[in-house]
C-alpha positions, 0 to 999 in steps of 0.5 A: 500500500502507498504511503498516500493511501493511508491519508485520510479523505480530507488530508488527501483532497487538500494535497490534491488541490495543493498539487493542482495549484502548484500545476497552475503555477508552474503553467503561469509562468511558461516562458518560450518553449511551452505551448501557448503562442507567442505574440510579436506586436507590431506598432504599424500597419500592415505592408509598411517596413517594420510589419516587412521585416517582422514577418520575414523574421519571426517565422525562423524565431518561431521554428528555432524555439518549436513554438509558434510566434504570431505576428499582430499589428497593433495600431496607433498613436505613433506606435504608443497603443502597441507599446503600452500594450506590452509594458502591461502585458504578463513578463511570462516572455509570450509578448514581444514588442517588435519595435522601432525608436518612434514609440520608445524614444520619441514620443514620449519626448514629444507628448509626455503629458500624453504618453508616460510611460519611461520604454527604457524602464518599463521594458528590457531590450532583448536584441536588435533585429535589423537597421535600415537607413532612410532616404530622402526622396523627391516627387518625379517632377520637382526640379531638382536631380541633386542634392546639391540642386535640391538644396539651392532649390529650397533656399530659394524658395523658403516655406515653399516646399513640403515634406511629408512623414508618417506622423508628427513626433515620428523617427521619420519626422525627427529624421527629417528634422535634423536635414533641416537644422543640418542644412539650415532649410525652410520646409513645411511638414505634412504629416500622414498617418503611414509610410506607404500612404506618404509614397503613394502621395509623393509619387502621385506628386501631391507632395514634395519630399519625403524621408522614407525607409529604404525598405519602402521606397527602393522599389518605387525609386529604381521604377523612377516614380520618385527621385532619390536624393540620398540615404541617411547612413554614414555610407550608401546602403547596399539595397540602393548602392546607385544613391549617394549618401546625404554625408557626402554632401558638404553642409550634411556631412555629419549626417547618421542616421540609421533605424533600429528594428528590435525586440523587447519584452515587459519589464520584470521578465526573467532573465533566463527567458530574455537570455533564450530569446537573444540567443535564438535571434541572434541565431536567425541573423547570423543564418546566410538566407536570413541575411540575403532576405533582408538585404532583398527587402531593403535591411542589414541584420544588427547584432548586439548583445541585451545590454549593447541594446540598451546602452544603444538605446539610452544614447539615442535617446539624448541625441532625439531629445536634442533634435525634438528641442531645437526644433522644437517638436511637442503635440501636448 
């Protein structure tokens, strides 16, 4: 005869709920490996260049950690609705926030009476997925083929042109920002609500320019439907090797701007669940077709480790809240 057998009845209905809550407990905190699906939050719409690269690589994640990884676009508010989503998600590492800068260290500067909430405290970077330059790109019909020649053209007309970017308080917009305080122009911003929306009105000639991911435009730029003045990298970025940088025009030449796609997750998650997810993903990136994908859509895969990420993070922020307070970006 067992030893549980000689319990008596009471003794062991309450050791069997004892088990079962002890079960519960084990299950609410699965962490990657277990079961349940993973959800990857996108803060944009569908077909723009942070949903591309989220879906070229989550798939891969999904298949290292033998657990399904759903990518959901949550959208909204400047990426805010889907980062507030995550910081109060459960830390059980079954939400990830595919993120870009705009709602981690932007728009909270630009409205933090709107938006308070602190990304580099409330959540923990996993690893960096990706970086993509922008480019500036012009309508087809605006007299201009240079950087050189775009500059003198809005010099002579101050106020006159227009810009447009997907929102106000963006990456784009504070991208675009700095080219104006760089180069001392005068341009009008026209905000949208999304990239694609913002090429679909610059190539239909309803706008100016635009400062656009390369992974949305080069498509449209080696068509011809909008001319492309310069990326905002350091150096030519490889999907558009044809396109000067912007650097090597003089008046911008400390011009750097390149755009971060990465994973975070709720702040308090264990470290150990943290630590499995950059190991896998560091994993996806140094695979060669995972390489080739995201050079074809436009990406260079960026591999650092969870506290790089976080140093990278801490330092962009100082830089953006410089931009935003020169140009003086706030929408409280």
């Amino acid at each position: 005869m067992s030893s549980l057998a000689v319990l008596s009845a009471p003794l062991r209905c309450a050791l069997g709920l004892g088990l079962f809550a002890l079960a519960l407990a084990a299950g609410a905190q699965p962490g990657p490996g277990a079961s349940d699906p993973i959800v990857a939050v996108v803060p944009f719409s569908a077909g723009g260049s942070v949903d591309v690269a989220a879906r070229l690589l989550m798939p891969r994640l999904s298949e290292r950690l033998k657990q399904p990884v759903v990518v959901e676009n949550t959208v909204g508010a400047s990426g805010t609705i889907a980062t507030q989503r995550v910081i109060r998600a459960r830390p059980d590492g079954h939400t990830l926030l595919f993120a870009v800068a705009s709602p981690i260290n932007v728009a909270p500067l630009v409205s933090p009476n709107t938006y308070r909430y602190d990304a580099l405290k409330e959540l923990v970077p996993v690893v960096p997925v990706a970086a993509s330059a922008f480019v500036l790109v012009g309508r087809p019909t605006l007299a201009a083929g240079t950087t050189n020649e775009l500059l003198r053209l809005v010099r002579s007309q101050p106020g006159k042109l227009n810009f447009g970017t997907d929102g106000v308080g963006t990456g784009l917009h504070v991208t675009a920002e700095m080219i104006k305080q760089e180069a001392g122009l005068e341009m009008v911003h026209v905000p949208y609500k999304s990239g694609p929306q913002v090429l679909t009105e610059l190539a239909g000639g309803q706008i100016d320019l635009a400062v656009l991911p390369v992974s949305l435009v080069q498509g449209f730029v080696r068509d011809g439907k909008v001319k492309a003045f310069g990326v905002t990298s350091r150096t030519r970025w490889p999907g558009l090797p044809e396109v000067p940088s912007l650097s090597e025009t003089p008046e911008l030449k400390r011009l750097d701007v390149e755009a971060w796609h990465g994973l975070l997750v709720p702040a308090k998650t264990d470290p150990a669940i943290v630590e499995r997810l950059a190991r896998e993903m560091s994993a996806v990136l140094s695979e060669p077709e995972t390489v080739r994908k995201l050079a074809d859509a436009g990406f260079k895969p960026m591999q650092m480790t969870s506290a790089q990420f976080a140093a990278h993070l801490a330092s962009e922020r100082s830089e953006m809240a410089r931009t935003i307070a020169a140009a003086a970006i706030k929408v409280d």
